[in-house]
N, C-alpha and C positions, 0 to 999 in steps of 0.2 A: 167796235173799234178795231181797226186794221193798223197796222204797224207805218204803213204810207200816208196815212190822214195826218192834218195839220192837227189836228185836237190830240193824238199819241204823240206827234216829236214836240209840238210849241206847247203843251200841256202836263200832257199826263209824265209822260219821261222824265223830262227835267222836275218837275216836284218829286216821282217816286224815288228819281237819284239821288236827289239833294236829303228827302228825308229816310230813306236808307241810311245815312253817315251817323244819325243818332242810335240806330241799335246795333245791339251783337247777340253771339249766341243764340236762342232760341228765342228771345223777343224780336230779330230780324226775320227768321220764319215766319212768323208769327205775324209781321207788319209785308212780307211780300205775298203769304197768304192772302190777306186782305185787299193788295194793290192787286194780285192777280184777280178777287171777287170782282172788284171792282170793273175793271176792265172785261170781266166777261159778260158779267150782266149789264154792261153798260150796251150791249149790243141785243142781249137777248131778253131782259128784264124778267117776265111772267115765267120765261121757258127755263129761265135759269135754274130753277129746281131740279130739271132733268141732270144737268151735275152735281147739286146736291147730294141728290139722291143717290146717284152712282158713286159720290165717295163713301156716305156711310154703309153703302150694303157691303162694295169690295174690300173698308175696312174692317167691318164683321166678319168675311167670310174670312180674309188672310186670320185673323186670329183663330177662328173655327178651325183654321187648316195648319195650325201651327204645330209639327211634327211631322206632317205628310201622312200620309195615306188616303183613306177616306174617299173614295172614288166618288161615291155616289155624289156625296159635300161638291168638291171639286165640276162633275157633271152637270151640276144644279146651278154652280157659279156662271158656268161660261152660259150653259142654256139662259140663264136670266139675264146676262149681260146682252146677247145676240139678242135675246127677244127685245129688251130695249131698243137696240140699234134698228131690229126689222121693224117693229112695228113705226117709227119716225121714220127711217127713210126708205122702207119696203113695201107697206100697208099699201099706197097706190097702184106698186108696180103689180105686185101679188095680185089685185083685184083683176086688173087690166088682164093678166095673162090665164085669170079663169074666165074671165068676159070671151076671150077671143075663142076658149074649148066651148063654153057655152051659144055660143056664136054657129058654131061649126054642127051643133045637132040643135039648133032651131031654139037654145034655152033663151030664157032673159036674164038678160045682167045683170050686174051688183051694182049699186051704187059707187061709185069710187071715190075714196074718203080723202079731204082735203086735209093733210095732218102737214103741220109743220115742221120745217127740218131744223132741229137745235143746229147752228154752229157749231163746227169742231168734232159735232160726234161721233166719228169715225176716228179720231186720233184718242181722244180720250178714253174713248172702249177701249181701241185699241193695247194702251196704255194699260189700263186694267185688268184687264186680260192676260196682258201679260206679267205682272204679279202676282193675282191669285193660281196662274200655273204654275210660275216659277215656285211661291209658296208650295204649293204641293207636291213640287219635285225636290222639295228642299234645299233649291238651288241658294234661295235666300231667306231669312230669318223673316217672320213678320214685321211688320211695322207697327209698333204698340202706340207710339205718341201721334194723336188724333191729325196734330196740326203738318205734322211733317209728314204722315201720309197724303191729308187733303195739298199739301204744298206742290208735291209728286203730280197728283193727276193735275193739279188747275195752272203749273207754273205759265206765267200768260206769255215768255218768250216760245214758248213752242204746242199753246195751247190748241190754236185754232188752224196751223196749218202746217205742223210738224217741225224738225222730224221728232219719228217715235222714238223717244225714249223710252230704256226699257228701265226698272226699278232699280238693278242689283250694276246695273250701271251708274247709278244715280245716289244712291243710298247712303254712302260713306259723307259724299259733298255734303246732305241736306245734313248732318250732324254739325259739319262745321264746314263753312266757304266765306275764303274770304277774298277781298279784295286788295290785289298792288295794283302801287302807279302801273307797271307792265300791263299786266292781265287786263287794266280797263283799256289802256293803250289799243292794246293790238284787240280788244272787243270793240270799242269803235268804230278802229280802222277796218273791222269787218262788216261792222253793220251798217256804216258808209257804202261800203263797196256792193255790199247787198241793196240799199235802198238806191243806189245808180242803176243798178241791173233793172230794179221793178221800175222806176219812176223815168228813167232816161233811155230805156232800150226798149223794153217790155211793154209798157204804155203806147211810145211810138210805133213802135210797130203793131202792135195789136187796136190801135185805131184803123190802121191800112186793115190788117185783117178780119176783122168786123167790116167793114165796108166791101171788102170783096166776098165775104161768106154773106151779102145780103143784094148780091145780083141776080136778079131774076134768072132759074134756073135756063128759059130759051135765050138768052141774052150770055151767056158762057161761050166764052174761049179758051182753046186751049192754056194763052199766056198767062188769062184772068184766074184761070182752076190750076196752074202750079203756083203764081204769085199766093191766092189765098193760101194754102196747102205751107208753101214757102217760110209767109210770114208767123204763120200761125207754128209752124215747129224753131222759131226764133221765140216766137212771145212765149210759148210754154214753160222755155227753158228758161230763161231767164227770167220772170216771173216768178217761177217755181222755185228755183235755184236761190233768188234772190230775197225769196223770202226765208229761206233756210238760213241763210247766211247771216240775215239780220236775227235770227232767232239764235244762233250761235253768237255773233257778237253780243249780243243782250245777254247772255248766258254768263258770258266771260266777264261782262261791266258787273253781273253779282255775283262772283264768283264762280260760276260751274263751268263747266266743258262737257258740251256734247259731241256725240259722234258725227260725223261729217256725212251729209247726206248725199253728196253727190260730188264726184270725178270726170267731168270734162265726158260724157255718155254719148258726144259725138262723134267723137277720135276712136268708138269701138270699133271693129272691124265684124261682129259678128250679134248676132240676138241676144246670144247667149254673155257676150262682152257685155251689150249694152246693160243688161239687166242687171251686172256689179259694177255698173258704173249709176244707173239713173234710181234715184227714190232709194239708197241703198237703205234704209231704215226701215220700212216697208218689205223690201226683196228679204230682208232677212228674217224679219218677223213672220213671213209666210214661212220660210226656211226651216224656222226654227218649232215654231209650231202648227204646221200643217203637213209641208212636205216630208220632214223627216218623219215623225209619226206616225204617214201613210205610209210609209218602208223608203221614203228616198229613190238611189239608185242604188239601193243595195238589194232590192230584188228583182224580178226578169226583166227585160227588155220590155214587155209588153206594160207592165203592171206598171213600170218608171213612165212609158208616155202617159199612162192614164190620170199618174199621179198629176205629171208637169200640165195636164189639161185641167186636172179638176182645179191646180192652183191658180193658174193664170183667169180661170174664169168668174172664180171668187175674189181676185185682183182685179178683173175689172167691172163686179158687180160692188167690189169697194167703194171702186169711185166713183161712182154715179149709180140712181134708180132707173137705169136707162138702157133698151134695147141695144143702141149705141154702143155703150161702155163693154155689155157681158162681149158684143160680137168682138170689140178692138184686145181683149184681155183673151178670146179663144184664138183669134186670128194670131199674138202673140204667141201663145201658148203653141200652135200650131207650128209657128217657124223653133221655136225650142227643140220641139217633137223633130223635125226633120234635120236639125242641124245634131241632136243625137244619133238618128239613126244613121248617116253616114254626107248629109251634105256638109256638115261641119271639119270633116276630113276630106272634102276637093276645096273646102274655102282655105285650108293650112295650104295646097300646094297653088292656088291662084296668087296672081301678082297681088300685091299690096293694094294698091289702089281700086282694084276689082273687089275685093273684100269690103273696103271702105264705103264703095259707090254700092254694094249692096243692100249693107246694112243702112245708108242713110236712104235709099227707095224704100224698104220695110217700114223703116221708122215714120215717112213722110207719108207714106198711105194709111200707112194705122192709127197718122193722128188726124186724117180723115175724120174717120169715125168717131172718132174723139171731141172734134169739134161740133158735129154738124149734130140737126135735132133729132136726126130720123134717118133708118139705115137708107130709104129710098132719096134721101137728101146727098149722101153718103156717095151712093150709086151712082148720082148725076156727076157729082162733081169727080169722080175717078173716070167714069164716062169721057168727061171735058179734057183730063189729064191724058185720055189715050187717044185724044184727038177727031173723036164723037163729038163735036160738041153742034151746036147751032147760032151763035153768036156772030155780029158779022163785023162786031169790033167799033163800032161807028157810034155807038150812042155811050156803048159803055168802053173804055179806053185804057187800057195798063198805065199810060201817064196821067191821068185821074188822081190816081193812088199813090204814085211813086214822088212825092214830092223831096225837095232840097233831105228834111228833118228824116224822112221815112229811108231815104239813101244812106243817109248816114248813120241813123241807127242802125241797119242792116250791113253795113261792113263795120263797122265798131263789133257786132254782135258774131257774124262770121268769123272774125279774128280772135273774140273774145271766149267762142267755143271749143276752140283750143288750150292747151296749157301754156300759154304765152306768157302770164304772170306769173308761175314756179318759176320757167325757164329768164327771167329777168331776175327773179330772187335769187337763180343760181349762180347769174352773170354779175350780180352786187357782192354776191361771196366772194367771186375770183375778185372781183376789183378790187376790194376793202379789205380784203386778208393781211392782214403783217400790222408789222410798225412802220412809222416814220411821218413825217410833215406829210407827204405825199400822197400815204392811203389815209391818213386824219382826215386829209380837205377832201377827200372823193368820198366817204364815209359821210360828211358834214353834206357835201352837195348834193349827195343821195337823197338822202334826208329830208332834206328842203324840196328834192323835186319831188317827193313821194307826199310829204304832208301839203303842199303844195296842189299835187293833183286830186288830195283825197278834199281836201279844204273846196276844192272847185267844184268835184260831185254834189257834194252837200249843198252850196249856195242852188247849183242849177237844180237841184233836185227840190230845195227846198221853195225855189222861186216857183216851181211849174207848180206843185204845190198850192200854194196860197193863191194861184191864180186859177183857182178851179179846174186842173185841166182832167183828161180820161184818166179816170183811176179805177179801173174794175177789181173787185174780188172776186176772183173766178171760182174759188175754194170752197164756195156757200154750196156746194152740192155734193161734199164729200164728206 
């Protein structure tokens, strides 16, 4: 169950909010516990044990850790967490990449095992993980009460596709959250705005882009391998974005507040920008415990690029079991490397907009990789973007693609990747500040156009919807 399916808004939502109104205290735990089961196994059924099981082991270990210390305790924590997560979404990759050494001195291969990849399990490790370290840094107390730990890992607004919540961020709400008319207000109003982003932007355009990332590679043109490239760093973000958004307003409609996962990661001017602007929940969790751990940049020059390679490569072996993924997380990793050692200091004194058209060339190549299945797939289509291509335009067409819907998602989405809606919340402030008849009625008319346009998201969102239209989850492989 995805958060854009007709069975979570015309179903599951409205029952689990209506019967939320009946409890408090620790029997509301206790019943969002259960709505979160439910919605997990509704998708995974058999595999759903694999969370199970990951909440009773990390609840055992934070109590085993409760005081700190205990290295070895702690070591065994994370090693049995990781081996969970490897074995479900590594076991293939691992086999493959001794296949290919066996390959090379005449060995025979290994069978390559077809293991299923739980949903989500890579945020809920994650998740994990990040408690039984904090536990043992004694960042944060253990979690004694069974139901309010398992509520932590399973909460279903940000189970399956983040962001990470980290425990000691979280901790104090799961005692007690409640809910005002405001806080469900403005939860709405976000996860409105989020399901527009997936369902009305993300969707459309990511129909175009699946269509052009499925052109026969001698059939490419130059305009056909930037359009896919184009569209596909629209659908990411918003998509992506959009499902954070809805997992923070659903947050807010039961009281909690999470940290904001992403800031407008286009408007960077540099790698190093985008990187506290995109997946900010992720960026910090490597931060917090990997990079700083490995000494940071608080040791040489040398030993900091090795660190910022070794983190970036296990960021993008996060996201995918995929040759793909490690190379687009080092190529990352690599412009990091070069904007510390000194390109980051000729990007301060270049014009603004040279910095800007930098980082989005970086960005747009790297989600190359990102999309495509195979680095030689990869190859072709950056090939195409440098004007290699073989295509002769005639069978396969840039107006194919570009229809009415797909235009207008793509400037809706262009404008949209800006901070244009703070900068309209700024411009409501000046307007409606004071007293009088005057800023009443511009305060009153605000209002009505604001609930107004969010009322409008939701019907169209809701209409594409129920008419079966392209609804991917792209998330099923992280």
């Amino acid at each position: 169950m995805v958060f854009s399916s007709p069975i979570f808004l015309f179903a599951f939502l409205p029952v689990v909010l209506g019967l939320s109104l009946l409890f408090r205290g620790r029997a509301a735990n206790a019943f969002l516990l259960c709505a979160s089961l439910v919605f997990y196994f509704w998708g995974e059924t058999t595999y759903g044990w694999v969370i199970v099981a990951s909440i009773a082991f990390n609840y055992g270990m934070g109590l085993a850790l409760a005081g700190g210390g205990r290295r070895r305790l702690v070591a065994f924590a994370i090693f049995a967490n990781l081996a969970l997560l490897g074995w479900f979404k590594y076991a293939a990759l691992a086999v493959d990449g001794v296949n290919r050494v066996l390959a090379v001195f005449g060995g025979k291969g290994l069978a390559v095992p077809v293991v299923h990849l739980p949903i989500g399990i890579s945020f809920f490790t994650f998740h994990a993980l990040s408690y039984v370290i904090d536990t043992h840094r004694g960042r944060t107390p253990p979690q004694k009460n069974f139901v309010d730990f398992a509520l932590y890992v399973t909460l279903f607004p940000q189970l399956i596709a983040g962001p990470i919540v980290r425990y000691h961020d979280i901790s104090a709400q799961l005692h007690e959250h409640r809910v005002g008319a405001d806080g469900f207000a403005l939860g709405a109003q976000r996860f409105i705005v989020g399901l527009g982003k997936k369902v009305l932007i993300a969707n459309t355009i990511g129909r175009a882009a699946d269509a052009l990332f499925a052109v026969p590679s001698k059939e490419l043109t130059p305009s056909l391998a930037w359009a896919a490239a184009a569209a596909y760093t629209l659908q990411i973000y918003y998509d992506f974005s959009g499902y954070s958004d809805m997992a923070i307003g659903l947050g807010r409609m039961f009281g909690l507040r999470f940290l904001e996962n992403f800031d407008y990661p286009y408007v960077a001017e540099s790698v190093t920008e985008f990187w506290r602007r995109w997946h900010i929940s992720l960026s910090r969790w490597f931060r917090d415990y990997l990079y700083i751990p490995l000494g940071g940049n608080r040791t040489t020059p040398a030993r900091t690029y090795v660190n910022l390679v070794v983190v970036f490569f296990l960021c993008g072996l996060w996201h995918g079991a995929s040759y793909t993924f490690v190379f687009w997380g080092l190529y990352h990793g690599a412009f990091l490397v070069l904007e510390r050692a000194g390109v980051g200091a000729l990007l301060e004194r270049a014009p603004r907009i040279l910095r800007h058209a930098y980082l989005l060339l970086v960005v747009i190549v790297g989600w190359v990789f990102f999309r495509t299945d195979s680095l030689a797939s990869a190859w072709t289509y950056l090939e195409a973007m440098a004007g290699h291509a073989h295509g002769t335009g005639r069978v396969f067409r840039l107006s194919q693609y570009l229809n009415d819907e797909v235009l207008l998602a793509t400037a809706v989405g262009v404008v949209g990747a800006a901070p244009v809606l703070p900068w309209l919340g700024g411009l409501r402030a000046g307007w409606v500040s004071g007293e009088g008849p005057r800023r009443a009625a511009l305060r009153v008319g605000w209002d009505v156009l604001a609930l107004s346009a969010t009322g409008l998201v939701l019907l169209g969102s809701a209409a594409l919807l129920a008419s079966g239209t392209y609804n991917p989850f792209i998330y099923f492989r992280f």
